[in-house]
C-alpha positions as CSV (number, residue, x, y, z in Angstrom):
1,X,192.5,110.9,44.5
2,X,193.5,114.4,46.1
3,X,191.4,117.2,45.9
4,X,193.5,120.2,45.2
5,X,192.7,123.8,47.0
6,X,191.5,127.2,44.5
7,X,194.2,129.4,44.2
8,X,194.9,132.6,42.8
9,X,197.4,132.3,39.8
10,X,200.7,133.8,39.6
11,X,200.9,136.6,37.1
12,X,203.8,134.3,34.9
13,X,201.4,132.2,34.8
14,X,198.4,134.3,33.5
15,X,201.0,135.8,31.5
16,X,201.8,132.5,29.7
17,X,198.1,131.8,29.5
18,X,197.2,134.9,27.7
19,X,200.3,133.9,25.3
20,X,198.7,131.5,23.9
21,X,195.4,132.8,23.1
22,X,197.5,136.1,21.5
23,X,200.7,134.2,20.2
24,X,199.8,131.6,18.2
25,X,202.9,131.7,15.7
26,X,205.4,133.9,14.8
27,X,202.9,135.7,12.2
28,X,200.9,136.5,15.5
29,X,203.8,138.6,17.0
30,X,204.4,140.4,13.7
31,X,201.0,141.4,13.4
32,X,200.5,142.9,17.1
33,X,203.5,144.4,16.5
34,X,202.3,146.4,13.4
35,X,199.4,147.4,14.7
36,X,201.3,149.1,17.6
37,X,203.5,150.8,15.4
38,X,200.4,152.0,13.5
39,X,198.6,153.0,15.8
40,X,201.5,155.4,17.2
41,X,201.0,157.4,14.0
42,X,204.5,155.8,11.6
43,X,204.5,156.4,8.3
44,X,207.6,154.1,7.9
45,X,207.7,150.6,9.2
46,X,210.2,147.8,8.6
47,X,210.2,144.6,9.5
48,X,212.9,141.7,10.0
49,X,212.7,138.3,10.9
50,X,215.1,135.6,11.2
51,X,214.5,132.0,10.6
52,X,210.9,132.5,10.2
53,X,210.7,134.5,13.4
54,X,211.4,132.1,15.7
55,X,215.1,133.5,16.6
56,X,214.3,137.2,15.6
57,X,211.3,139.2,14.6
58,X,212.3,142.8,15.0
59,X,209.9,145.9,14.1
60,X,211.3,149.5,13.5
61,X,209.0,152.4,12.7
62,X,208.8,156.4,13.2
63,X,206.0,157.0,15.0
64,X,205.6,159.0,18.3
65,X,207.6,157.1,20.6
66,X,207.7,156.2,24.5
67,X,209.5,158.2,27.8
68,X,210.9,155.6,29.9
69,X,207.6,155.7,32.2
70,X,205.7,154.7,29.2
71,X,207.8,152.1,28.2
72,X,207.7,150.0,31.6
73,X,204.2,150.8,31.7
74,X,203.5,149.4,28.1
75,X,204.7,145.9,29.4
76,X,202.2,145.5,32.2
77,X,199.3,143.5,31.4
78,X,195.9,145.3,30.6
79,X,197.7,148.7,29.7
80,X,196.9,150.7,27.0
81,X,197.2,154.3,26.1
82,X,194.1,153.7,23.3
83,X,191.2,153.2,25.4
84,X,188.6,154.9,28.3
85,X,186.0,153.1,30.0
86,X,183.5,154.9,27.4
87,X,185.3,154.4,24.1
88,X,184.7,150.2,24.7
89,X,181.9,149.8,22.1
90,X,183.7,152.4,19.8
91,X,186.7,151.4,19.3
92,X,188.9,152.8,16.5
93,X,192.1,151.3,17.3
94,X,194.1,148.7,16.5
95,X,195.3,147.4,19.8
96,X,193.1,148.4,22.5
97,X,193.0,145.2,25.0
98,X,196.8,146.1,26.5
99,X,197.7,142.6,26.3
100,X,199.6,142.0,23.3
101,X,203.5,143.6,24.5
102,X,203.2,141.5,28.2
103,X,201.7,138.2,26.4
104,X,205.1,138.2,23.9
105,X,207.4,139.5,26.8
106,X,206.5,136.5,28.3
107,X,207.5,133.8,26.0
108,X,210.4,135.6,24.3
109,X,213.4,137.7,25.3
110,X,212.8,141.3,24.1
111,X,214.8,144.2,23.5
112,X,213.3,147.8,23.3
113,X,214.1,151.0,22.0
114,X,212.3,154.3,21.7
115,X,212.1,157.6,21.9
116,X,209.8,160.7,21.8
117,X,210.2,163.2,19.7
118,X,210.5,165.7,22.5
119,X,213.7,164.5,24.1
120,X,217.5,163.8,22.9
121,X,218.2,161.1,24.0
122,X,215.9,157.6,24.2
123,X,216.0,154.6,26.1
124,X,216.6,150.7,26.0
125,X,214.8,148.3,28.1
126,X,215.9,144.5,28.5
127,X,213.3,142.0,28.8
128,X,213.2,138.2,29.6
129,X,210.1,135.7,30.7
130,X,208.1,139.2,31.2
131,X,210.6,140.2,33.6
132,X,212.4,143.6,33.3
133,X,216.3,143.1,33.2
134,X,217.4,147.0,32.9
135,X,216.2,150.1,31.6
136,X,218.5,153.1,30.7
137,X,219.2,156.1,28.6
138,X,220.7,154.9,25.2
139,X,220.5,156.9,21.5
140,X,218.1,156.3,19.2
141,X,216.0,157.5,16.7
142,X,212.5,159.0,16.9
143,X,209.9,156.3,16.9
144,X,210.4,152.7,18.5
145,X,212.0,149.6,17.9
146,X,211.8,146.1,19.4
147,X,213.5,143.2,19.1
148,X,211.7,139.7,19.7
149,X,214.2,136.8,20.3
150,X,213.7,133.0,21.2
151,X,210.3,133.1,20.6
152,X,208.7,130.5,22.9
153,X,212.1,130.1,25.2
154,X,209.4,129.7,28.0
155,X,207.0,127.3,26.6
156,X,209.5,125.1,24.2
157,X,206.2,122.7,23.2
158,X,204.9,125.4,21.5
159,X,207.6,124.9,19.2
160,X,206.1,121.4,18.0
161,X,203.1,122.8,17.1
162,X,204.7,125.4,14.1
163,X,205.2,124.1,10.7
164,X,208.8,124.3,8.7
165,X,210.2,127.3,8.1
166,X,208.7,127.8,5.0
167,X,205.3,127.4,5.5
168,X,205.9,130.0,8.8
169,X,207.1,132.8,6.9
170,X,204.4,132.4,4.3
171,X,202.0,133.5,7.3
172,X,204.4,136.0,8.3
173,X,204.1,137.7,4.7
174,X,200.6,136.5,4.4
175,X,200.0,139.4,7.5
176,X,202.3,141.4,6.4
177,X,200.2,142.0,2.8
178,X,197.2,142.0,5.1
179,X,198.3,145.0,7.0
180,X,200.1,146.8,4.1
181,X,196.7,147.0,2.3
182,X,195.0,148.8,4.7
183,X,197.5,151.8,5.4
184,X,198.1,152.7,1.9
185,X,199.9,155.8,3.6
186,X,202.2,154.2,5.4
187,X,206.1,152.5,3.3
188,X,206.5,148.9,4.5
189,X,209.5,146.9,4.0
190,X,210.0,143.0,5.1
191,X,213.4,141.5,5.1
192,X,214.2,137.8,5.8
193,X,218.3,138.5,7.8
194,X,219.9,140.9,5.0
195,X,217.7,140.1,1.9
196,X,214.6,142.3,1.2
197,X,211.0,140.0,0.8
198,X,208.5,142.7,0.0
199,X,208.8,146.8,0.3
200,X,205.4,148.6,-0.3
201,X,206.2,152.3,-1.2
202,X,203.4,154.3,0.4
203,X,200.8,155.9,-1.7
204,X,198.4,158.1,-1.9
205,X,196.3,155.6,-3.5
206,X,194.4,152.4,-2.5
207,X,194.3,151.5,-6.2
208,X,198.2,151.1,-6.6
209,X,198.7,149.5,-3.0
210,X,196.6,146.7,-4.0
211,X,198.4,146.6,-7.5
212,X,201.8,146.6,-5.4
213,X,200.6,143.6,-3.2
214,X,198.2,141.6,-5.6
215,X,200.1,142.3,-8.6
216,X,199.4,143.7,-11.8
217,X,198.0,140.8,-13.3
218,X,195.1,140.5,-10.4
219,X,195.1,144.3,-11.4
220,X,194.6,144.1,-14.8
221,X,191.7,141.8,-14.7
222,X,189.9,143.8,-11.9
223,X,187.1,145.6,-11.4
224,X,186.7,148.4,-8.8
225,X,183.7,148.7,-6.5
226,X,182.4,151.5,-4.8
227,X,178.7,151.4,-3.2
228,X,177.3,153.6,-0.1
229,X,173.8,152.3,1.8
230,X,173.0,154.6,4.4
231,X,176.3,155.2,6.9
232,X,177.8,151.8,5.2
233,X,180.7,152.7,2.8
234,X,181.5,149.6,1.0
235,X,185.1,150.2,-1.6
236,X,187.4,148.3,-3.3
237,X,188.7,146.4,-6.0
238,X,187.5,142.4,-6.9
239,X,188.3,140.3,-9.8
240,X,186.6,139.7,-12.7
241,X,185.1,136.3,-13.2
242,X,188.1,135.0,-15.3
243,X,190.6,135.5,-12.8
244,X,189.9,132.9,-10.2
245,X,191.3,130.6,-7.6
246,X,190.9,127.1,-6.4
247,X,190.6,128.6,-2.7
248,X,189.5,132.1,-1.0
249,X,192.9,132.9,0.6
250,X,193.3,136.0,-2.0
251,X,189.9,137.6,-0.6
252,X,191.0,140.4,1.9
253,X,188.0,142.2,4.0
254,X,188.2,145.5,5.9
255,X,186.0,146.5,8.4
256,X,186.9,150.2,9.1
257,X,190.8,149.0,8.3
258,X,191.0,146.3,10.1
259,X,191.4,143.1,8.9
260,X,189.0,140.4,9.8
261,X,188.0,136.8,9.2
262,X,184.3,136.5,8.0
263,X,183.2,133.7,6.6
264,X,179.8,135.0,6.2
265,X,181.5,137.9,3.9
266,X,183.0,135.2,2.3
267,X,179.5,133.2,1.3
268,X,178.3,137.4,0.1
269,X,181.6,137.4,-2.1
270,X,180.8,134.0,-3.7
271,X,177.0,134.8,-4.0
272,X,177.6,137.7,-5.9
273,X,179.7,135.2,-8.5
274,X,177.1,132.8,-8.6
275,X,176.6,132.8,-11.8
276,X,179.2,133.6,-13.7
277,X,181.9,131.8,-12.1
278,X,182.2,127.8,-11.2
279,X,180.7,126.7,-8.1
280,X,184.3,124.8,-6.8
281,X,186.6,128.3,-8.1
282,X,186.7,131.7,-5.8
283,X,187.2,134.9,-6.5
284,X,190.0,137.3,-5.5
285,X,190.0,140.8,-4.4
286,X,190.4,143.4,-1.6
287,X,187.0,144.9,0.1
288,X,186.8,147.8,2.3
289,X,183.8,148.2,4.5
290,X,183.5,151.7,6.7
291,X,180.8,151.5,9.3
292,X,179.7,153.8,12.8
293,X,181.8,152.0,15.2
294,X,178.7,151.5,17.3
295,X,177.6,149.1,14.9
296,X,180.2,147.0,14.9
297,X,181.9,144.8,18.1
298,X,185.9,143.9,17.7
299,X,186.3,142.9,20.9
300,X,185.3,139.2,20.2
301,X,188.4,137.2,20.6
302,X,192.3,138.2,21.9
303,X,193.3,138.3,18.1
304,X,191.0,140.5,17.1
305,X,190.1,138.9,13.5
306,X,186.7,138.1,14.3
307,X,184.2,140.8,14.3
308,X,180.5,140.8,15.2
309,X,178.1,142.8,12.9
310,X,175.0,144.6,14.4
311,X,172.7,143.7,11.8
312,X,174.8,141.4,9.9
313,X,172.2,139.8,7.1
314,X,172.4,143.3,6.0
315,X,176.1,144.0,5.4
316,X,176.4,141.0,3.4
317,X,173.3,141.4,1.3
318,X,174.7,144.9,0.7
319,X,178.2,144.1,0.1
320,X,176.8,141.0,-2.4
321,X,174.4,143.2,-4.3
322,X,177.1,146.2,-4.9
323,X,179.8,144.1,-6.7
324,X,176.7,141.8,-8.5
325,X,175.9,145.2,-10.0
326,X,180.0,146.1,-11.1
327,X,179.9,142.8,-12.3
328,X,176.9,143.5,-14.6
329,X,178.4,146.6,-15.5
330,X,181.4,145.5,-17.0
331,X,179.5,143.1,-18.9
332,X,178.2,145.8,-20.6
333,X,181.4,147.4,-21.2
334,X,183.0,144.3,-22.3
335,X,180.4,143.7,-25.0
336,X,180.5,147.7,-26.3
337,X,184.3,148.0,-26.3
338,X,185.0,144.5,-28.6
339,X,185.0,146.4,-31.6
340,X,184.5,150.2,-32.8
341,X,181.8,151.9,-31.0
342,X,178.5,149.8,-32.9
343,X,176.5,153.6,-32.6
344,X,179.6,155.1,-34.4
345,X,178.8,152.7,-37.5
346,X,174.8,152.2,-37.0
347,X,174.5,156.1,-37.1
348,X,176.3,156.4,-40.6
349,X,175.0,153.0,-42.2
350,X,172.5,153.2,-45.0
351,X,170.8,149.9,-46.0
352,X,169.5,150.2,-49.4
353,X,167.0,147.6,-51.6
354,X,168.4,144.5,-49.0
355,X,165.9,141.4,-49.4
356,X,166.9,138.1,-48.9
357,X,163.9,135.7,-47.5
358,X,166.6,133.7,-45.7
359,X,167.7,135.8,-43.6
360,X,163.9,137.3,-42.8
361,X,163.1,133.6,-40.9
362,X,164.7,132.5,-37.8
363,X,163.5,128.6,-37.7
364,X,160.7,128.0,-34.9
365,X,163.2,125.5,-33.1
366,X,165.1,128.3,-32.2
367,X,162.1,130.1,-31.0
368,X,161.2,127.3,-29.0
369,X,164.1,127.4,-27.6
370,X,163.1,130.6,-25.7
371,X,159.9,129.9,-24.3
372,X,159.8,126.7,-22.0
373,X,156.8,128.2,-20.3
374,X,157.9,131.7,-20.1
375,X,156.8,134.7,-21.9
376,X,159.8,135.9,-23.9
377,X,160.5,138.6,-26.3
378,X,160.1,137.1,-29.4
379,X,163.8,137.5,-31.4
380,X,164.3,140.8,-33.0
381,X,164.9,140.7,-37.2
382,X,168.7,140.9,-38.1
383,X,168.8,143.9,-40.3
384,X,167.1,146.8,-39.5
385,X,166.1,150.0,-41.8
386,X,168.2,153.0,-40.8
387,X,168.6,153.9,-37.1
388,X,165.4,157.1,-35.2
389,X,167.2,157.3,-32.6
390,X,169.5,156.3,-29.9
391,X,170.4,155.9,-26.2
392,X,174.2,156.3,-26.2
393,X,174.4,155.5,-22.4
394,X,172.5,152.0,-23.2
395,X,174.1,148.9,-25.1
396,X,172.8,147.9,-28.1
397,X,169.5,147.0,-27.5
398,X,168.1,150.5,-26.8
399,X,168.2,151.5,-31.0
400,X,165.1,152.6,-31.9
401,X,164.2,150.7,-35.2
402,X,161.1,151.2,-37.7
403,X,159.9,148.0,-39.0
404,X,162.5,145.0,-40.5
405,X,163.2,145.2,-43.9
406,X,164.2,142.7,-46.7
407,X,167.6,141.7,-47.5
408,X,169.6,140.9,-50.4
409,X,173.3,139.4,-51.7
410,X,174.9,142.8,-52.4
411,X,174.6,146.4,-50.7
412,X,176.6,149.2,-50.1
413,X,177.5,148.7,-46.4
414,X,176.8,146.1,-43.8
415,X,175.7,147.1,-40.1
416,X,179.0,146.6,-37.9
417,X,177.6,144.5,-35.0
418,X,180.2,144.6,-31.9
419,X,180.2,140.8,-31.8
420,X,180.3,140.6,-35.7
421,X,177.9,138.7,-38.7
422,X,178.3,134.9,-38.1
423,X,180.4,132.8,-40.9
424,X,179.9,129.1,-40.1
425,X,179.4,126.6,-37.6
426,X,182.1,124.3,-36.3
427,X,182.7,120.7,-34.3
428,X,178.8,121.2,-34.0
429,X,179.6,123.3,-30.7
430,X,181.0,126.6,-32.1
431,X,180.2,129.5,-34.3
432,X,182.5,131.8,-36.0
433,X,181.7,134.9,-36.3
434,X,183.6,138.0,-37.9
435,X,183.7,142.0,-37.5
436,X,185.6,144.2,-39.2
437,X,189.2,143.6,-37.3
438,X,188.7,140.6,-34.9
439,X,187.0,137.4,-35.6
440,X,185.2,135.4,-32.5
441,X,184.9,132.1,-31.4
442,X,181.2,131.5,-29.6
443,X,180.6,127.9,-27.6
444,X,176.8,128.1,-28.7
445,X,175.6,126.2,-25.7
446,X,177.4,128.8,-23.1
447,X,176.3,132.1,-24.9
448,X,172.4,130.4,-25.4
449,X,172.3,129.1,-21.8
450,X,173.5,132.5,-20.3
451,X,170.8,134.7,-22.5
452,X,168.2,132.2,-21.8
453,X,169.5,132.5,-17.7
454,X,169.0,136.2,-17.7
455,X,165.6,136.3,-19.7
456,X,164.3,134.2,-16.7
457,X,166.0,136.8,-14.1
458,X,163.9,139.6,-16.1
459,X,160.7,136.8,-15.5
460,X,161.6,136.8,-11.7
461,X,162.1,140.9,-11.4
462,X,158.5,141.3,-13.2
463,X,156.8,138.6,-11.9
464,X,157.1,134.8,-12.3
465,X,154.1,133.1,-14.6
466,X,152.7,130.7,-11.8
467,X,150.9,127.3,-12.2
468,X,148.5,126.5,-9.8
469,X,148.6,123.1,-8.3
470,X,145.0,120.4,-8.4
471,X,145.6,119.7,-4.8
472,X,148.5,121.5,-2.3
473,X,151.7,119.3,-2.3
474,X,152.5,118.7,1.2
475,X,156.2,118.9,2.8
476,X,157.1,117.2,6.1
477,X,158.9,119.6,8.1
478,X,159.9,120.4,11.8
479,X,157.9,123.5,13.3
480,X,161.0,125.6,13.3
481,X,161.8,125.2,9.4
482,X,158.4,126.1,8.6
483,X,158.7,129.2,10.7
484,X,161.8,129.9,8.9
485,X,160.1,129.4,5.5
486,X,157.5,131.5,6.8
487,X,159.0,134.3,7.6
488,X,160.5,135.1,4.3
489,X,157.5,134.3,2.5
490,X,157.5,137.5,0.3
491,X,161.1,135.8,-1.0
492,X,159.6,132.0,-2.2
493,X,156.4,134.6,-3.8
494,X,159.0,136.4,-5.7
495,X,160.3,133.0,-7.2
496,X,156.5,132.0,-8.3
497,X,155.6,129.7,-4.6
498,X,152.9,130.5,-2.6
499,X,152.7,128.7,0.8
500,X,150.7,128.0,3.7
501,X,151.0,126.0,6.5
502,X,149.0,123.1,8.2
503,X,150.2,121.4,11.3
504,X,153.5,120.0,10.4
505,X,152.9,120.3,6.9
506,X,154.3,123.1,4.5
507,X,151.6,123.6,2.0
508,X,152.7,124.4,-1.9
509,X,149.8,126.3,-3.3
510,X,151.1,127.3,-6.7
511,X,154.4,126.9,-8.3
512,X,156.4,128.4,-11.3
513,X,155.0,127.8,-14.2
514,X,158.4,125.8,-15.9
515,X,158.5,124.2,-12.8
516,X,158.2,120.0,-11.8
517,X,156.5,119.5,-9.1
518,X,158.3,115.9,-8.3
519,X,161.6,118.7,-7.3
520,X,159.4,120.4,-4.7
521,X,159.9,118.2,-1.9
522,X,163.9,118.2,-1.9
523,X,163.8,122.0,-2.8
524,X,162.1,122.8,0.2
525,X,164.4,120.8,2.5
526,X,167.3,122.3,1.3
527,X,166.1,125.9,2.0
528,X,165.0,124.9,5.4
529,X,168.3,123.5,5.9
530,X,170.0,126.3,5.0
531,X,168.3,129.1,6.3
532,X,168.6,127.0,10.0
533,X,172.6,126.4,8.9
534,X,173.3,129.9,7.8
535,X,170.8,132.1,9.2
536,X,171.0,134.1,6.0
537,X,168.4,134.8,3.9
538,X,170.0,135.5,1.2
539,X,170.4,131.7,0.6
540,X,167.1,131.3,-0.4
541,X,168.1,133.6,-4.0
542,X,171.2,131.5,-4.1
543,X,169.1,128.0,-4.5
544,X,166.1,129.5,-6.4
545,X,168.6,131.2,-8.8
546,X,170.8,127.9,-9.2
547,X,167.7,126.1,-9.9
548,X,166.9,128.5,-12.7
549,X,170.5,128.2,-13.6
550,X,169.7,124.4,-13.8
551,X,166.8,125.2,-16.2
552,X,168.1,127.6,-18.5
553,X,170.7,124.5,-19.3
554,X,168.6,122.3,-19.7
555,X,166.4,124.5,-22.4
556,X,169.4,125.7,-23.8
557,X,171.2,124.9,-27.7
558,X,173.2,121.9,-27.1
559,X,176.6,120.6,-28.4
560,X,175.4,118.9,-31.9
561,X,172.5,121.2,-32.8
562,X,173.0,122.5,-36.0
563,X,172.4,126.1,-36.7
564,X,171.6,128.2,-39.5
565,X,173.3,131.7,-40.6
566,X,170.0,133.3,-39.3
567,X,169.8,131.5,-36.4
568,X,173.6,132.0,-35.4
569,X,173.0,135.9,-36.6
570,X,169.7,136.0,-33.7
571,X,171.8,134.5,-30.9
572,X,175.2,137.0,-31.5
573,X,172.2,139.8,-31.4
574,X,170.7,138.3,-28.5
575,X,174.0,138.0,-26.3
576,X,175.1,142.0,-27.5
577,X,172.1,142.3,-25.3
578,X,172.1,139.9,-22.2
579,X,173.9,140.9,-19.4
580,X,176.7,139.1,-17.7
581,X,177.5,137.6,-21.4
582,X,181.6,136.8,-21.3
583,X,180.5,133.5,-18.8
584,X,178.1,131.0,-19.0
585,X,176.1,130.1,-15.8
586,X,179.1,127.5,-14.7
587,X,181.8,130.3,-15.1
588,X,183.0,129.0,-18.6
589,X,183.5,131.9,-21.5
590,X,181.3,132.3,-24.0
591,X,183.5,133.2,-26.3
592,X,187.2,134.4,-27.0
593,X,188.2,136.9,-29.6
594,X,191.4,136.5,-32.3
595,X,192.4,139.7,-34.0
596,X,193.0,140.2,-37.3
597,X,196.5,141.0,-36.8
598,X,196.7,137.7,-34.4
599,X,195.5,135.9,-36.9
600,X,197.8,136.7,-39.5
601,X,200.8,136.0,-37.7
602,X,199.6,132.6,-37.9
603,X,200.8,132.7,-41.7
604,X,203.5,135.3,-41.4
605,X,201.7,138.0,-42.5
606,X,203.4,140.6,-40.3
């Protein structure tokens, strides 16, 4: 065996090297490229490839443009006109690293124009393997232009490694969109040869450049977020909980416009849909997150998608709890917009002589129902005597009422309810209900499991009822886990655990009070895996909260369980009041509404 002598490497060679780390595929060049023509201030960019990039990938924009100096300078390796030695742990643009022109001048054959705004005439520079062919005076317009073609020429095994043509233009657009939606400001256009892909008008508006890349139907089923926390600025738009996907390619995160892969942001995304949205579906939407710059590092990885937080448990325990709470919020509006404002009607409505003993009782099954160890709110009466006063700014549930009253067959004017006065029972699983122009359809076991879901969140905000255990249950765990455990002890309290420690023991003291103490053991070893896994405490609420999700359905009506008018009446009450009511804890609806109008094209009534 030879032993072969250190040498210094040729600059093709590091040149090559660098490729691959920057140029991965065709969608890599487009997206350096874009960022350069951003960053030199365009406000028109358009973009044209040919046979998914591989032959051609040519970028035209307006921006400010190179003097012949500048352009043979922009092709060395580590130059960059964005960038001091001070400015490295604040960086605010796109391209900063002065790699990303050399690494694809070395792999392709490039053709460049540009030109300053300041001179007549511009220039054109011929490139090939990194090397520079010629360079000469040529007219052009303001801004620059290059031409990438015979991408990997050099290196033709790189070419193995793409996919068809199909899959690498969807990457190509898939960046494209990426881009677009940070620079609302800026008209994109993509062509494929002569045909136009996508064209993004620019905008004033971050609302309508995510409706013009998403769509309007992600539009029309979004919700907007906006949240500040300290000097984090977290904006946006995400979807609601009925539009969802079987994977998380549609969620798009900004960090101070760039975009960057997270996965972390990702797990804060899908905690904040815990429960309201199935465990195996994602949600879409498009996240902006402004922070200092010295609290952020970008210069992780040659790409640049990658992006280190300085305290990181805190962005996405932020960025979670803002669009829980938008998520909650439309709830509400959901529920007070199904039907004619419910104040509008309670406000005029006088109940007169109503009695009816029926309708006074709700059976003591269904009150069972509620308390499987917990102190509930017993359920409210279903007519009320006239209205003292009222909250506008709160749903339903903040009417100020006297005392119940009695009920009876005929009266002049029913209270208008927004989810309507239930009519019947159906397939043992769903009640109908009607208001004055809709009717609804209810799954019972969804809407039940959901109110009983949020009663125990109330439980957990004012303090879990705990049990206190004859002897300590002991858990076998590794010092490290138990640290771990330990150190977000105020967290397992909050859920109703207090904990203690002996040798290599975790010690349960007390435990909520629904709780079965046979589930500790496995409980506690997932935490501890997951808080070692994830490093993010906000895990431990995601498995406490899925086990009262857990609980809530097994305490909840089932499919079969028959209901009486009352009964069915108390639960429509009870969900006009429950947060988070249009899913059950799976993601599932609770229920779906048919107009009047809807219904009677059924028998050609229109």
């Amino acid at each position: 065996m030879t032993t072969s002598k250190i040498k210094i490497l040729s600059s093709k060679t590091i040149n090559l090297i660098a490729a691959g780390e920057v140029v991965e595929r065709p969608a890599s060049v487009v997206k350096e490229l874009l960022e350069n023509a951003i960053d030199s201030g365009a406000t028109e960019i358009e973009v044209t490839i040919s046979t998914a990039g591989k032959n051609l990938i040519a970028i035209k924009d307006n921006g400010c443009g190179m003097t012949k100096e500048e352009m043979q300078i922009a092709v060395e390796r580590y130059a960059t006109s964005k960038l001091d030695e001070e400015d490295i742990f604040k960086i605010s643009t796109f391209g900063f690293r002065g790699e990303a022109l050399p690494s694809i001048a070395a792999i392709s054959r490039i053709t460049m124009y540009s030109r300053p705004s300041s001179q007549e005439f511009g220039n054109k520079m011929i490139m090939e393997g990194g090397e520079i062919l010629s360079i000469h005076t040529s007219p052009c317009r303001v801004g620059t232009a290059i031409e990438v073609r015979d991408l990997f020429y050099a290196v033709p095994a790189r070419l193995k490694f793409l996919k068809n043509d199909r899959s690498e233009t969807s990457y190509i657009i898939d960046i494209f969109n990426k881009i677009a939606l940070a620079h609302p400001n800026i008209t994109f256009k993509l062509m494929n040869d002569i045909k136009i892909l996508l064209r993004y008008e620019r905008t004033d508006s971050t609302d309508e450049r995510i409706r013009q890349v998403l769509g309007d139907e992600f539009f029309n089923h979004s919700i907007q977020v906006a949240h500040n926390h300290g000097e984090m600025q977290i904006s946006g738009i995400v979807s609601q909980p009925t539009y969802n996907k079987r994977t998380s390619t549609e969620q798009h995160f900004y960090i101070n416009k760039r975009p960057v892969k997270d996965k972390f942001l990702q797990i804060a995304m899908k905690l904040a849909y815990q429960d309201v949205m199935a465990s195996d579906r994602f949600p879409a939407g498009v996240v902006y997150i402004a922070l200092p710059y010295h609290e952020i590092d970008v210069n992780v990885h040659p790409a640049k998608t990658e992006i280190r937080f300085r305290d990181s448990d805190n962005v996405r325990h932020v960025l979670s709890k803002a669009i829980k709470e938008k998520l909650q919020q439309n709830s509400l509006h959901s529920i007070e917009t199904t039907s004619k404002s419910f104040f509008d009607y309670v406000l005029k409505t006088k109940i007169d002589n109503v009695e009816s003993q029926e309708n006074n009782e709700v059976s003591s099954a269904y009150k069972n129902l509620y308390e499987p160890n917990f102190n509930f709110i017993k359920p409210n009466p279903v007519l009320f005597e006239p209205v003292k006063s009222v909250e506008t700014h709160r749903p339903a549930q903040s009417v100020v009422i006297e005392r119940p009253v009695s009920f009876q067959k005929t009266f002049d004017m029913p209270v208008h309810y927004p989810l309507g006065h239930a009519k019947c029972q159906i397939f043992g699983t769903y009640m109908i209900s009607e208001a004055e122009d809709k009717i609804f359809v209810v799954d019972i076991h969804a809407a039940h499991e959901r109110v009983i879901y949020e009663k125990f969140k109330k439980e957990v905000a004012v303090g879990v009822k705990r049990q206190k255990l004859l002897l300590p249950e002991e858990i076998l765990l590794d010092e490290n886990k138990i640290a771990n455990i330990l150190e977000n002890k105020q967290i397992f309290e909050k859920f109703g655990f207090m904990l203690s420690k002996s040798h290599n023991f975790l010690l349960i003291h007390e435990v909520p009070a629904a709780f079965k103490v046979k589930d500790l053991a496995k409980l506690f070893e997932d935490v501890a895996d997951d808080i070692a896994s994830y490093n993010f405490t906000s895990r431990i609420d995601e498995i406490f909260e899925q086990f009262y999700e857990t609980l809530a359905c097994h305490t909840s009506i089932r499919a079969g369980d028959s209901l009486s008018i009352p009964e069915m009446n108390q639960l429509l009450r009870d969900m006009e009041q429950t947060l988070l009511i249009d899913q059950c804890n799976h993601g599932r609806p609770t229920y779906n509404t048919i107009s009047k109008k809807d219904f009677e094209k059924l028998f050609n009534r229109t």
